[in-house]
N, C-alpha and C positions, 0 to 999 in steps of 0.2 A: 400457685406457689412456684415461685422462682427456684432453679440449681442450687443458686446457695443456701437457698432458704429451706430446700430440703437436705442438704449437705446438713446445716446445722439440728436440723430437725433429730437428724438420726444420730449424728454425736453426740446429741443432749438424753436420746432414748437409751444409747449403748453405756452413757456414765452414770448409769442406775443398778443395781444390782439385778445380775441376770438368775432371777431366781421366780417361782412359781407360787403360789398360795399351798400349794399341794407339799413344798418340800423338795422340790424340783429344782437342783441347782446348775447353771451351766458351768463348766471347766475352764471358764474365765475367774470364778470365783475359788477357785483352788487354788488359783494361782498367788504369786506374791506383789506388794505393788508396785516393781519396776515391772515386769512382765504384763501386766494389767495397762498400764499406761504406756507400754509399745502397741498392743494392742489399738487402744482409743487416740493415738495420736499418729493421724493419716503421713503427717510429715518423718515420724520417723517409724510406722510400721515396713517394715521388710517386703511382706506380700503385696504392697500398692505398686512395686517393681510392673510385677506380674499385672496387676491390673490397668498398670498404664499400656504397655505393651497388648493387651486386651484390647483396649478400646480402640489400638492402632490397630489392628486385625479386625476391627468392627466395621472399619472405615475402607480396607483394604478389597481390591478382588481379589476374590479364588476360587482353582478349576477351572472346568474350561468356558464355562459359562460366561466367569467375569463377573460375576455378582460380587455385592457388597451384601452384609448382613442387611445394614443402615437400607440397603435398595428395598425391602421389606418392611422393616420395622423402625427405619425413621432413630430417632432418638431414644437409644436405650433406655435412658433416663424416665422417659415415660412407659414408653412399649413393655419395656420389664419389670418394670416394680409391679413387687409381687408375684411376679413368675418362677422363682427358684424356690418360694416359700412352699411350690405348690407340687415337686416331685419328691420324689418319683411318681407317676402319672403314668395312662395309659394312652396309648398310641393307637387309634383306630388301623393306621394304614399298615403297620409293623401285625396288628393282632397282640401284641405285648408291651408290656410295660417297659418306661426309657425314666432312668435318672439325668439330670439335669445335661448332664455329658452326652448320655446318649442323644438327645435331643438335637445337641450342638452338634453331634456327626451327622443325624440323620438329614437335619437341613442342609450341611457341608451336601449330602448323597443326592438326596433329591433335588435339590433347587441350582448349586454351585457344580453342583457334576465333578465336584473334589473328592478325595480317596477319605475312610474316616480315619480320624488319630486314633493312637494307641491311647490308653487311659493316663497315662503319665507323659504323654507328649507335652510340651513346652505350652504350644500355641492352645491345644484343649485344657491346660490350667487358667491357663492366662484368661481364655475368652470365658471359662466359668467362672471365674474371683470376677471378671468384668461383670457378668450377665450378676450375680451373686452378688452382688457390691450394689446392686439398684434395688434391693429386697432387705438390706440390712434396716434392724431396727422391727420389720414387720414381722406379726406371728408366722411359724410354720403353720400351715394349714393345709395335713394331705388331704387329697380329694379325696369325698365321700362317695368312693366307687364300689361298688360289688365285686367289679371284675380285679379287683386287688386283692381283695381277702385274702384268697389262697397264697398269694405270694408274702405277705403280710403274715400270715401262720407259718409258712416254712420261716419265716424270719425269725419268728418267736421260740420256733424252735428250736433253732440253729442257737438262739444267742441262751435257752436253757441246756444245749447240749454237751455232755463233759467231753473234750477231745485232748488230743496228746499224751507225751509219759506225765506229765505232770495234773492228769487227769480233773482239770478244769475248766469249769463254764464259763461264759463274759459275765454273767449275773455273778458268778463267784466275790467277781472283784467290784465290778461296779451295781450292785444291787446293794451285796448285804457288805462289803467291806470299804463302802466309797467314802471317805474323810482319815481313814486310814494309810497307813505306809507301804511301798512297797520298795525295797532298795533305795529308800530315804525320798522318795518322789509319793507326793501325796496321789493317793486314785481316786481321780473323778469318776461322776455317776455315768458319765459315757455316749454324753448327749450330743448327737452330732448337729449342732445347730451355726458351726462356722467354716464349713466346707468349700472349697478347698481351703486349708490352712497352714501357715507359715510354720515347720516344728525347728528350734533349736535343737533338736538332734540330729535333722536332717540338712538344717543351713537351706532349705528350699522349701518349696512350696508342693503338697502332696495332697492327694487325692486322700477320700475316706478309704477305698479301695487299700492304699494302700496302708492306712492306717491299721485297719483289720486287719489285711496280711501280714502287718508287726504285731500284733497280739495272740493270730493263729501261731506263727513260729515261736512269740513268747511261752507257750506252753506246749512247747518243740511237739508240735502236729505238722503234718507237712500241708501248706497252703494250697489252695483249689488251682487250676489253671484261671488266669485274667480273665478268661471268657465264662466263667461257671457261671452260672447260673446265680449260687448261694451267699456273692458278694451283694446282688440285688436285691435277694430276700431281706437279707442283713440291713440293707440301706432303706426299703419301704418298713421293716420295722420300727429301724430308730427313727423316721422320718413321725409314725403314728406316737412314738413313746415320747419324744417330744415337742407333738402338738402345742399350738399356742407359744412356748419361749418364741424368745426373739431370734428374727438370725442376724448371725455376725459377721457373716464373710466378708472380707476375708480375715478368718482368726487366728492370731499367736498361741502356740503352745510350747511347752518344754521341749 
């Protein structure tokens, strides 16, 4: 299969309702359908900014190495698909587990002998919506590890636990009250299946990272430092919860 041929492949899988047998709707489907069709049309989604600028960073040296991604992995296009579908994941060389980004630093450390980005740097969105744009269309499918579990239960826990004055859980809202209003914005079920993604509240393109950190301050808790630990419990959780949907990155939301 040719680029275009899978270029079309995946806009013909994305113009299907992203929804589950189970009930399992993704927050492409809550949306309305000007915002659905920014979404599926590459020419005038927002975040393909970002992923154009990605694949020139793919292409580029960095650190002192001089490495190119490509000097590895050749053409994304093929090298990746289905790579992003698959973290957060474990890293034998680290001993812990790396979401997609980590991944992306940890090759910048090891192989590029480059510094890692911060989780909201420019170039680390850009080269995840890149890497995450060759997986669009295919199921999430976290790996069947053991050594995730634990981190996968603290996630579960995390997303059952009430935090802030306004003494709520994420299940509060996206479990049992997702089709619902909240400040006239319907709540989705919470499914992070198009990360990094494009929000019109933020006119950029944002990490899940910091997605959560907008939902933690929303129920005025005071948010983990970047480096906690419990933003990746959070991300191997939802990564299990929604097993199978398709991914969308890079995705529009409100």
């Amino acid at each position: 299969m040719n680029r275009r041929s899978a270029a079309l492949l995946a806009l013909a899988m994305l113009a299907l309702p992203a929804t589950a047998d189970d009930g399992r709707r993704s927050g492409l489907t809550f949306m309305g359908p000007a915002l659905q069709a920014l979404q599926r049309d590459d020419g005038q989604n927002p975040a393909m900014l970002w992923v154009q600028d990605g694949e020139q960073l793919w292409r580029s040296p960095a650190g002192t190495s001089g490495k190119r991604c490509a000097d590895c992995h050749g053409d994304a296009s093929r090298s990746m698909a289905g790579v992003a579908a698959r973290y957060p994941a474990w890293d034998a060389a680290s001993g812990g587990a790396l979401n997609l980004a980590g991944r992306i630093n940890a090759c910048r450390s090891r192989h590029q002998q480059a510094a890692a980005l911060p989780v909201e740097h420019a170039d680390l969105l850009a080269l995840s919506a890149y890497v995450g744009l060759q997986s669009r269309g295919q199921p999430l499918a976290p790996p069947d590890d053991a050594r995730l579990a634990p981190l996968r239960q603290q996630g579960q826990l995390l997303w059952q636990q009430r935090l802030g004055q306004l003494n709520l859980a994420c299940l509060h809202c996206h479990d049992q009250r997702a089709g619902q209003r909240l400040g006239g914005a319907v709540i989705p079920q919470g499914h992070a299946t198009g990360y990094p993604s494009y929000r019109l509240e933020w006119q950029a393109l944002g990490s899940l990272q910091r997605r959560l950190r907008g939902c933690v301050v929303g129920v005025r808790a005071e948010p983990w430092a970047a480096d906690a630990p419990a933003w990746l419990a959070l991300e191997a959780h939802l990564a299990q919860r929604a097993a199978g949907m398709p991914v969308e990155t890079p995705a529009v939301r409100p």
